[in-house]
PDBQT receptor file of N, H, CA, C and O in Angstrom, charges set to zero:
ATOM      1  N   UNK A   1     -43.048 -24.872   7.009  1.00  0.00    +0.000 N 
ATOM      2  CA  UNK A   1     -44.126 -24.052   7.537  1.00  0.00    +0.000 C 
ATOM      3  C   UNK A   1     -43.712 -23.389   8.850  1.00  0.00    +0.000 C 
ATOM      4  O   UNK A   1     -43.989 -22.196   8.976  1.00  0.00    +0.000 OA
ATOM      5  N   UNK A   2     -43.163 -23.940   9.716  1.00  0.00    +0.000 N 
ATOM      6  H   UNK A   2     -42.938 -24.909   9.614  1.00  0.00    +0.000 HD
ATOM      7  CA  UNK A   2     -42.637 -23.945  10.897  1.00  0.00    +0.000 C 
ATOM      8  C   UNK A   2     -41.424 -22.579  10.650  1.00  0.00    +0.000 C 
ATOM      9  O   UNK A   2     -41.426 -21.685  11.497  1.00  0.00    +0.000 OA
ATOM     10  N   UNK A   3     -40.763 -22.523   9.867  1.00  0.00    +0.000 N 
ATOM     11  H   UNK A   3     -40.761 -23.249   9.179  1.00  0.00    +0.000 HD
ATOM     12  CA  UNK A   3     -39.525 -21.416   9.180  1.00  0.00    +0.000 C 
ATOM     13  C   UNK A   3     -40.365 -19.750   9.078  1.00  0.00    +0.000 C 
ATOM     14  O   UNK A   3     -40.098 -18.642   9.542  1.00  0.00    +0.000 OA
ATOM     15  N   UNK A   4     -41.495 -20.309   8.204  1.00  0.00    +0.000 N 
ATOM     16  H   UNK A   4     -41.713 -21.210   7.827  1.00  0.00    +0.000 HD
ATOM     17  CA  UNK A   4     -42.282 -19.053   7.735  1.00  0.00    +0.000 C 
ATOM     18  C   UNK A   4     -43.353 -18.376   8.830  1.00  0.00    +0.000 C 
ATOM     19  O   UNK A   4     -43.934 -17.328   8.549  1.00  0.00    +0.000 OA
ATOM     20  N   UNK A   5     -43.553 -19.032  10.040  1.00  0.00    +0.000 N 
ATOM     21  H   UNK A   5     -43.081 -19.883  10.269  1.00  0.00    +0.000 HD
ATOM     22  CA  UNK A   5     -44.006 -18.385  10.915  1.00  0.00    +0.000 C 
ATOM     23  C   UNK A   5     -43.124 -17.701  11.949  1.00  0.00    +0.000 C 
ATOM     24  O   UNK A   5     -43.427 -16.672  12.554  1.00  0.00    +0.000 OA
ATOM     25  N   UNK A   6     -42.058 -18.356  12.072  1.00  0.00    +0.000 N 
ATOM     26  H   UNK A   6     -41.811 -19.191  11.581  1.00  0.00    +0.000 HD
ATOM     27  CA  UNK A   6     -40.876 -17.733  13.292  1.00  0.00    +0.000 C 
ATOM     28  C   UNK A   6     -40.560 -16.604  11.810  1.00  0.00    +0.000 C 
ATOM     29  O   UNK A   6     -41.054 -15.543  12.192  1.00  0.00    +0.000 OA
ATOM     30  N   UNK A   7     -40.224 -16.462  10.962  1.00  0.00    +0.000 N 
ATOM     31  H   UNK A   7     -39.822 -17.323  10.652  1.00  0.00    +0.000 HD
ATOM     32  CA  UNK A   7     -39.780 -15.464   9.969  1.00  0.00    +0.000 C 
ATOM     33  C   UNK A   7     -40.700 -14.440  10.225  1.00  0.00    +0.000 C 
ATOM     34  O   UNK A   7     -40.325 -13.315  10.553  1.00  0.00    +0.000 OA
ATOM     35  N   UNK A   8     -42.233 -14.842  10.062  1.00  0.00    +0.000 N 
ATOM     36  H   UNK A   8     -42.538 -15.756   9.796  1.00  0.00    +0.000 HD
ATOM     37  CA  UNK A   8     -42.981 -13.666  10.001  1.00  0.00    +0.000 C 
ATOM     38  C   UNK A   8     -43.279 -13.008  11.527  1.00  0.00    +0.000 C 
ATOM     39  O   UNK A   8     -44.119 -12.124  11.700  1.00  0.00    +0.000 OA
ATOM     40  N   UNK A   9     -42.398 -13.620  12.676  1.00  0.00    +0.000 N 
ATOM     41  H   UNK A   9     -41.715 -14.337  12.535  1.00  0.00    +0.000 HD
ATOM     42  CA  UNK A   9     -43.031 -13.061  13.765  1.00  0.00    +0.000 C 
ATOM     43  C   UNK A   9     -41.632 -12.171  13.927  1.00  0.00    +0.000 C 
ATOM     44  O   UNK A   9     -41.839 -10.999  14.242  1.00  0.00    +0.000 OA
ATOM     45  N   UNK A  10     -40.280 -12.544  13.763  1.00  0.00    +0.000 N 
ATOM     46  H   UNK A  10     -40.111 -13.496  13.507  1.00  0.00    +0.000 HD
ATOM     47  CA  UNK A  10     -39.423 -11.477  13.348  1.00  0.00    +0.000 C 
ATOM     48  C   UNK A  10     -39.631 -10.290  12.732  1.00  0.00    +0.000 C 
ATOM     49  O   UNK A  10     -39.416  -9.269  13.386  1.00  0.00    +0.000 OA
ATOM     50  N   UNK A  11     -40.109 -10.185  11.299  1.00  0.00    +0.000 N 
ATOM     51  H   UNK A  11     -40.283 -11.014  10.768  1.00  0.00    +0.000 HD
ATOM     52  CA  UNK A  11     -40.131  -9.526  10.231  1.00  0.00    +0.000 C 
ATOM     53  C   UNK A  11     -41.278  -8.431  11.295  1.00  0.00    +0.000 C 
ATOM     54  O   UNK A  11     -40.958  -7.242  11.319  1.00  0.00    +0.000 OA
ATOM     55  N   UNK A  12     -42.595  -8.866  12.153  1.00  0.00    +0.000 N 
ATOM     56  H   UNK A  12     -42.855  -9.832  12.133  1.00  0.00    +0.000 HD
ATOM     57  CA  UNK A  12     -43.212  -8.491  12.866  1.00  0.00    +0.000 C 
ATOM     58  C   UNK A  12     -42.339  -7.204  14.049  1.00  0.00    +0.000 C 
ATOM     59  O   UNK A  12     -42.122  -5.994  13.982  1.00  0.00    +0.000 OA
ATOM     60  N   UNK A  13     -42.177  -7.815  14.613  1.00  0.00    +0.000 N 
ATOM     61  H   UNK A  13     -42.354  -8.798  14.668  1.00  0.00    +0.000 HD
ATOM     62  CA  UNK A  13     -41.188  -7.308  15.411  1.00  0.00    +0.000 C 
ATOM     63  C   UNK A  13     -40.468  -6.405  15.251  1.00  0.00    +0.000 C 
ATOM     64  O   UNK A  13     -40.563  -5.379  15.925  1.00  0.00    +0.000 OA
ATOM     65  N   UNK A  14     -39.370  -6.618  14.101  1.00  0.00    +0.000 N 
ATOM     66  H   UNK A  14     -39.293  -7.451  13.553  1.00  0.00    +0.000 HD
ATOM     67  CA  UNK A  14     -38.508  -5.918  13.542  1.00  0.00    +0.000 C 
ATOM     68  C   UNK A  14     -39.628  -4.960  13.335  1.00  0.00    +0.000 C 
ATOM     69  O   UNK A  14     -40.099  -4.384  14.316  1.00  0.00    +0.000 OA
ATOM     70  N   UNK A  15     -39.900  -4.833  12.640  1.00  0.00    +0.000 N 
ATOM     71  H   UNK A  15     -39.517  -5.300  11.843  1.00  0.00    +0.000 HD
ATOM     72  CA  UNK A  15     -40.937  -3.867  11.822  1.00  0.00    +0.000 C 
ATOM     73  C   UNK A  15     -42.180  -2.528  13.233  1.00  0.00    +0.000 C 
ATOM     74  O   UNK A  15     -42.436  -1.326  13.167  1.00  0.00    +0.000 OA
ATOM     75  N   UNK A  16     -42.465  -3.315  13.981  1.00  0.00    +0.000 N 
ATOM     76  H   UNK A  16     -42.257  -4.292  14.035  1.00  0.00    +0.000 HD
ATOM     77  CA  UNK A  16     -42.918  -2.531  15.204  1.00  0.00    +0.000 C 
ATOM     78  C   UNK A  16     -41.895  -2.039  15.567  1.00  0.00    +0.000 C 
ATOM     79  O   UNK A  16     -42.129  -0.838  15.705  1.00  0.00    +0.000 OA
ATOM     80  N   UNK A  17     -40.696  -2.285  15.852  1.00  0.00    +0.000 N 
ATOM     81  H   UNK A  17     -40.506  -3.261  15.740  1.00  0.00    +0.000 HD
ATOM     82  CA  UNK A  17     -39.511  -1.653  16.613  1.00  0.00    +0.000 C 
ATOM     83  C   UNK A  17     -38.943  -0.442  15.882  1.00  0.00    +0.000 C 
ATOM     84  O   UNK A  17     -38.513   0.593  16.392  1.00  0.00    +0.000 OA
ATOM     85  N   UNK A  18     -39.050  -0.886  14.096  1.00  0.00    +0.000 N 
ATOM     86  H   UNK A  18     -39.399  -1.726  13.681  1.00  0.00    +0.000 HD
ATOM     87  CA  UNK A  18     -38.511   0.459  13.399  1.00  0.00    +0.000 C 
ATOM     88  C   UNK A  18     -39.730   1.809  13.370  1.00  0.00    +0.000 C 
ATOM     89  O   UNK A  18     -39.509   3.002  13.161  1.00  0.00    +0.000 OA
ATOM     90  N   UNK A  19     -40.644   1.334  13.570  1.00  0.00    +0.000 N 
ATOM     91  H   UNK A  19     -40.823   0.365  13.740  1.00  0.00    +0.000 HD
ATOM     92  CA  UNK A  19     -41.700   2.201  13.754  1.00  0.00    +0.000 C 
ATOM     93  C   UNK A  19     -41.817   2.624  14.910  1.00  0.00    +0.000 C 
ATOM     94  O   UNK A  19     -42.483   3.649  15.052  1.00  0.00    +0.000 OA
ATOM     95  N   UNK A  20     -41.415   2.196  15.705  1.00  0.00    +0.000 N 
ATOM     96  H   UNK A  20     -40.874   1.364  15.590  1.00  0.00    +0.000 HD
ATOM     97  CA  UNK A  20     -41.631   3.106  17.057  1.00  0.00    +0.000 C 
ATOM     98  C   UNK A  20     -40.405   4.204  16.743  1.00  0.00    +0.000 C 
ATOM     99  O   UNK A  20     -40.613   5.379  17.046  1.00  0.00    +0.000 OA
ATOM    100  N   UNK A  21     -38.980   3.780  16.067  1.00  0.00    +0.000 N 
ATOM    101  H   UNK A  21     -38.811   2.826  15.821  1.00  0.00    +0.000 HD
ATOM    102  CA  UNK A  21     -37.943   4.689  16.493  1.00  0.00    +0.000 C 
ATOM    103  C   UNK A  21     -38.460   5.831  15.294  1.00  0.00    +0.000 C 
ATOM    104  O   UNK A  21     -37.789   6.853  15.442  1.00  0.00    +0.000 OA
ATOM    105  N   UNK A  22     -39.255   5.945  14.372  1.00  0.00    +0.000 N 
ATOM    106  H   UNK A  22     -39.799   5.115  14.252  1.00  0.00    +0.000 HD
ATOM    107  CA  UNK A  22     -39.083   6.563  13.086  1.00  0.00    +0.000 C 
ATOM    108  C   UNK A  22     -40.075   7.801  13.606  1.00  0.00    +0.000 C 
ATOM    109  O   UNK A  22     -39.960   9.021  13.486  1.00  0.00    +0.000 OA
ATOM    110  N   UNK A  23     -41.331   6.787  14.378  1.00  0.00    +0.000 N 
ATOM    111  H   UNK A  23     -41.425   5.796  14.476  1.00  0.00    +0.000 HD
ATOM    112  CA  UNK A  23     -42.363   7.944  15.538  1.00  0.00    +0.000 C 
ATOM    113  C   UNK A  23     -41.538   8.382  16.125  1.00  0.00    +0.000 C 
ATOM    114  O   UNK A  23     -41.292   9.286  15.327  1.00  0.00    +0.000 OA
ATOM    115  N   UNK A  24     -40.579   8.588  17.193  1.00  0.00    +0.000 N 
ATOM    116  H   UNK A  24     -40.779   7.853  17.841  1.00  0.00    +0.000 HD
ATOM    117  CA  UNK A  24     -39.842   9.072  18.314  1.00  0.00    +0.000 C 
ATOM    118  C   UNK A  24     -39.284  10.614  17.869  1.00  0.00    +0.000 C 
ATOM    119  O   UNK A  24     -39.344  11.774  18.277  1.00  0.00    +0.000 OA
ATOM    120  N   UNK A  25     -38.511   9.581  16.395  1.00  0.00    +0.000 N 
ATOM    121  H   UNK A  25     -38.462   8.639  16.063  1.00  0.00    +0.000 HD
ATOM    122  CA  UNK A  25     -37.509  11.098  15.988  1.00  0.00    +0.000 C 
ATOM    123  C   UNK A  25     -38.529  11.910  14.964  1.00  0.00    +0.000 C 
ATOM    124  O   UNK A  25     -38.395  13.056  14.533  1.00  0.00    +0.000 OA
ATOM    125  N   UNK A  26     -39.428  11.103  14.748  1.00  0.00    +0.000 N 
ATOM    126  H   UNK A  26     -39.537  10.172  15.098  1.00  0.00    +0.000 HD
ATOM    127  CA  UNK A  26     -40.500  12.735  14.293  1.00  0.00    +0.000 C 
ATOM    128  C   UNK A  26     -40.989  13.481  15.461  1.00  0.00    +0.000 C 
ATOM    129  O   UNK A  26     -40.601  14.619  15.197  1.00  0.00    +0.000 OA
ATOM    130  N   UNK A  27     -41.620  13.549  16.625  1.00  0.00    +0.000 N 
ATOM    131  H   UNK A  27     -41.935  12.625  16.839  1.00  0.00    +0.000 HD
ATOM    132  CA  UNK A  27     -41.785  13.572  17.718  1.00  0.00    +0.000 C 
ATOM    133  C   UNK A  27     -40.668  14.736  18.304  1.00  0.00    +0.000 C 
ATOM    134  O   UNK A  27     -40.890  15.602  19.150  1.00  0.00    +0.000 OA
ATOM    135  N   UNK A  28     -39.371  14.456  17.553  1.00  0.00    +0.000 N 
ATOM    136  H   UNK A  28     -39.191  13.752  16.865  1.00  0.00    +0.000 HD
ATOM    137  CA  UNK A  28     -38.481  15.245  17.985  1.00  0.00    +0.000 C 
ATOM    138  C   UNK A  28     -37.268  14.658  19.065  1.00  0.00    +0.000 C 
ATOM    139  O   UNK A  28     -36.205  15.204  19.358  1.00  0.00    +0.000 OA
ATOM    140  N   UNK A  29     -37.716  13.602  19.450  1.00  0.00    +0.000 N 
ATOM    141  H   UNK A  29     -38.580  13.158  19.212  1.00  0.00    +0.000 HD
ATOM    142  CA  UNK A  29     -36.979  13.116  20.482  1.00  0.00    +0.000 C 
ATOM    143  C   UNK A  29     -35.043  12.390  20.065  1.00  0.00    +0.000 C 
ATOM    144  O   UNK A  29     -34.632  11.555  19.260  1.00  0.00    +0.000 OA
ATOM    145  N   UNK A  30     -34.457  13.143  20.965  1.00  0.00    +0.000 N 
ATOM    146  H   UNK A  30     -34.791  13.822  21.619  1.00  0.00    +0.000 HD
ATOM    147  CA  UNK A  30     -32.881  13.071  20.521  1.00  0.00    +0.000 C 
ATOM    148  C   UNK A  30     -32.106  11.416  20.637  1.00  0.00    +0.000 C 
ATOM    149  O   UNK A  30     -31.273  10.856  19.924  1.00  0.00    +0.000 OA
ATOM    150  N   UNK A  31     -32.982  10.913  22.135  1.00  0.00    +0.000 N 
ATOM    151  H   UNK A  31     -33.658  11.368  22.714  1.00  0.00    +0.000 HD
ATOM    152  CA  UNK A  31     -32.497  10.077  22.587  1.00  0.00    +0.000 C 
ATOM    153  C   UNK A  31     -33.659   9.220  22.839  1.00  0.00    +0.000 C 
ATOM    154  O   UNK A  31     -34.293   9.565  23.836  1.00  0.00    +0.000 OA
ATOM    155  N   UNK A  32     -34.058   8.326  22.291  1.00  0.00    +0.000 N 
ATOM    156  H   UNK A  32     -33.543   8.046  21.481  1.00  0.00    +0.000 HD
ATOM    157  CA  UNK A  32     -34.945   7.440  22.048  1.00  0.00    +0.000 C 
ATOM    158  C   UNK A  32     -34.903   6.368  23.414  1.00  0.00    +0.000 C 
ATOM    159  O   UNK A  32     -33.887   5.768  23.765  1.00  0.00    +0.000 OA
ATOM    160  N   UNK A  33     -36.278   6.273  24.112  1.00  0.00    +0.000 N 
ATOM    161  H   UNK A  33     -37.103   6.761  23.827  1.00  0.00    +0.000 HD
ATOM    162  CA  UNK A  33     -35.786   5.527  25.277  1.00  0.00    +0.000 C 
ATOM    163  C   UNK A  33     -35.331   6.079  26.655  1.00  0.00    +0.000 C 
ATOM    164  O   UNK A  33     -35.411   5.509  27.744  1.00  0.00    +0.000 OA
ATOM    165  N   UNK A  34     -34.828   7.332  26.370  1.00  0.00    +0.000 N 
ATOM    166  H   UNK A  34     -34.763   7.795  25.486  1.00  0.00    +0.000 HD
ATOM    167  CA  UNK A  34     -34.336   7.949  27.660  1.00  0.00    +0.000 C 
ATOM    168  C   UNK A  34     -35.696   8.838  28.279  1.00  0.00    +0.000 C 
ATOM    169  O   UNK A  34     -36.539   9.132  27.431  1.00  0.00    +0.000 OA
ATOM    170  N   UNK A  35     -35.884   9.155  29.302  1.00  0.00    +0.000 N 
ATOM    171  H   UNK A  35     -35.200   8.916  29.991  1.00  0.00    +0.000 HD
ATOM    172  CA  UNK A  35     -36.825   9.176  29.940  1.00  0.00    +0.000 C 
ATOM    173  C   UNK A  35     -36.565  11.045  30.128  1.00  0.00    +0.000 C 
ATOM    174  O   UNK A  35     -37.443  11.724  30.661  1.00  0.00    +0.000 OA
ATOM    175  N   UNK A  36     -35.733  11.446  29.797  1.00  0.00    +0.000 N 
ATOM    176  H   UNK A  36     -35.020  10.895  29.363  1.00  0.00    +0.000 HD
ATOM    177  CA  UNK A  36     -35.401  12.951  29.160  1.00  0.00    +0.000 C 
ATOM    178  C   UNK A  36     -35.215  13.543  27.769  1.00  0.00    +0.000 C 
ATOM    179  O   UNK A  36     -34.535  14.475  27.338  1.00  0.00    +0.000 OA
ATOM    180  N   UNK A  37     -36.288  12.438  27.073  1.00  0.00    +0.000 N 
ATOM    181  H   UNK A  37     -36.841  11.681  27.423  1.00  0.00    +0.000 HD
ATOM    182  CA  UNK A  37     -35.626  12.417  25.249  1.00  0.00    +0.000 C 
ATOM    183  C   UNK A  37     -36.372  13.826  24.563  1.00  0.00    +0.000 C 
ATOM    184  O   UNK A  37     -36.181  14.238  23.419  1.00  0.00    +0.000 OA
ATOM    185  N   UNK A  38     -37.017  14.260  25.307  1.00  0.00    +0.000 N 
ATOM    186  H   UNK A  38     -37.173  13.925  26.237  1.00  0.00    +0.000 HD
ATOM    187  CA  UNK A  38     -37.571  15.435  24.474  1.00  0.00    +0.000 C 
ATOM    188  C   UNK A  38     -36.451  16.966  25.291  1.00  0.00    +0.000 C 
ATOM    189  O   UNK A  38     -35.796  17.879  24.787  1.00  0.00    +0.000 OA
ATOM    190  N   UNK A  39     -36.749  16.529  26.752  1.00  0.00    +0.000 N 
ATOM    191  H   UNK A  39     -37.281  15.788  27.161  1.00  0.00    +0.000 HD
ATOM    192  CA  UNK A  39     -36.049  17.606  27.208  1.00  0.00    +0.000 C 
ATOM    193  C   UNK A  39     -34.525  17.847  27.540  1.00  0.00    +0.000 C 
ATOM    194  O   UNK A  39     -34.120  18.679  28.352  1.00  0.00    +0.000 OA
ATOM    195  N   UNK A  40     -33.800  17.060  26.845  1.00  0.00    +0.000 N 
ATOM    196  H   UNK A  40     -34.129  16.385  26.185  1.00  0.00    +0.000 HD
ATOM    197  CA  UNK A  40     -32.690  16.935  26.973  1.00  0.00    +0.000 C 
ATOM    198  C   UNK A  40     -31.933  17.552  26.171  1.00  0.00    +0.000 C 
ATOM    199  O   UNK A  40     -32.377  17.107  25.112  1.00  0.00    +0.000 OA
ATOM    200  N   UNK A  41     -30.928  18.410  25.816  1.00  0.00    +0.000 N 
ATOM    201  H   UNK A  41     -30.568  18.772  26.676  1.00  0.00    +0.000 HD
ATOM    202  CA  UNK A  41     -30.210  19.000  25.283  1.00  0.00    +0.000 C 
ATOM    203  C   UNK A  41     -28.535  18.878  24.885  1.00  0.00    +0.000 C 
ATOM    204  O   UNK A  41     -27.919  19.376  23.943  1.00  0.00    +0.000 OA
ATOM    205  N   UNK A  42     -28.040  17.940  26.088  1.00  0.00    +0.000 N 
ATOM    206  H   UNK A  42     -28.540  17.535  26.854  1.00  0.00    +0.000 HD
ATOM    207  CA  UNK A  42     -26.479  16.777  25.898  1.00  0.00    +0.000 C 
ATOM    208  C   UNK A  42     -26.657  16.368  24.495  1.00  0.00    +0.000 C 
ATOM    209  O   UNK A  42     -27.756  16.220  23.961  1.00  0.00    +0.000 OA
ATOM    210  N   UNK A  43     -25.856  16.245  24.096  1.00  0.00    +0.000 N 
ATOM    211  H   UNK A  43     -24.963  16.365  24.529  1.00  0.00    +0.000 HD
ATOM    212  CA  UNK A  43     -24.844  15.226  23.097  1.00  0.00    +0.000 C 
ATOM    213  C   UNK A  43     -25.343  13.919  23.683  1.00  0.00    +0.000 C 
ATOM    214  O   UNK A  43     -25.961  13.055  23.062  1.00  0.00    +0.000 OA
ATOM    215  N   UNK A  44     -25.044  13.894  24.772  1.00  0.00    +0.000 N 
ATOM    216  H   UNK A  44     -24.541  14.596  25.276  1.00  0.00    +0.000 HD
ATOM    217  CA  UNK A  44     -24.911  11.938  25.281  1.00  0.00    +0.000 C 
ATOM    218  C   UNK A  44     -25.718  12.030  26.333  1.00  0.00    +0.000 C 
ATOM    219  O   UNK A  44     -25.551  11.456  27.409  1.00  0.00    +0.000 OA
ATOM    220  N   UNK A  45     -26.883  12.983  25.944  1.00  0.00    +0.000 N 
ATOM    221  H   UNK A  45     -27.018  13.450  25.070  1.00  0.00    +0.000 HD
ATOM    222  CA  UNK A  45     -28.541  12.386  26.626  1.00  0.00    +0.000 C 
ATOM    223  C   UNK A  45     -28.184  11.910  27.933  1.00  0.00    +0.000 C 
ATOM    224  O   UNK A  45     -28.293  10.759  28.357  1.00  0.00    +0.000 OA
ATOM    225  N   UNK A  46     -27.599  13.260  28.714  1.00  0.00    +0.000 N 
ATOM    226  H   UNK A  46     -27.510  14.194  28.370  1.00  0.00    +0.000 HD
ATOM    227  CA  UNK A  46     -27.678  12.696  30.275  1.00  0.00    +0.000 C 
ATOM    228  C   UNK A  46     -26.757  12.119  30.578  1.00  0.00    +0.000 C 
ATOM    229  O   UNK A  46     -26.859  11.514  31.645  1.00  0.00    +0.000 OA
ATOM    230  N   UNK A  47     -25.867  12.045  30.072  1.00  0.00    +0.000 N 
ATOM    231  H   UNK A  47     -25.785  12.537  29.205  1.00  0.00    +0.000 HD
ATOM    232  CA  UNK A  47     -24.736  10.912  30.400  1.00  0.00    +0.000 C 
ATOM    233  C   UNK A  47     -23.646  11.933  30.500  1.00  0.00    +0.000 C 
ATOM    234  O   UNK A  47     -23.054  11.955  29.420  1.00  0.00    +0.000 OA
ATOM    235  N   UNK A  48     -23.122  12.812  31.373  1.00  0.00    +0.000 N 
ATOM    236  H   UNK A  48     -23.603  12.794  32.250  1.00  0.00    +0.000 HD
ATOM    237  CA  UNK A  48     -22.155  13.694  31.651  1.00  0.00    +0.000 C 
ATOM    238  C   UNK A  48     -21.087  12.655  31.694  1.00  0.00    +0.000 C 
ATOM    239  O   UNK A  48     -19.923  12.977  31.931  1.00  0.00    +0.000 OA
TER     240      UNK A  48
């Protein structure tokens, strides 16, 4: 029982985290997380 709750709070997790990135890049955003992800135009998002 103990297995299937740490599993489902992963599977949780996991699952909020792929959904935030799947929102981001519909959204348009290049660089997910970076605090210039919409207005940024680099290859490497700020990172000259």
């Amino acid at each position: 029982m103990e297995n299937f709750i740490i599993i489902a709070v992963l599977v949780l997790i996991l699952g909020a985290a792929l959904g935030y990135v799947i929102k981001a890049k519909k959204r348009g955003e290049k660089c997910i997380g970076c605090p210039h992800a919409k207005t940024c135009n680099s290859k490497n998002c700020g990172r000259d």
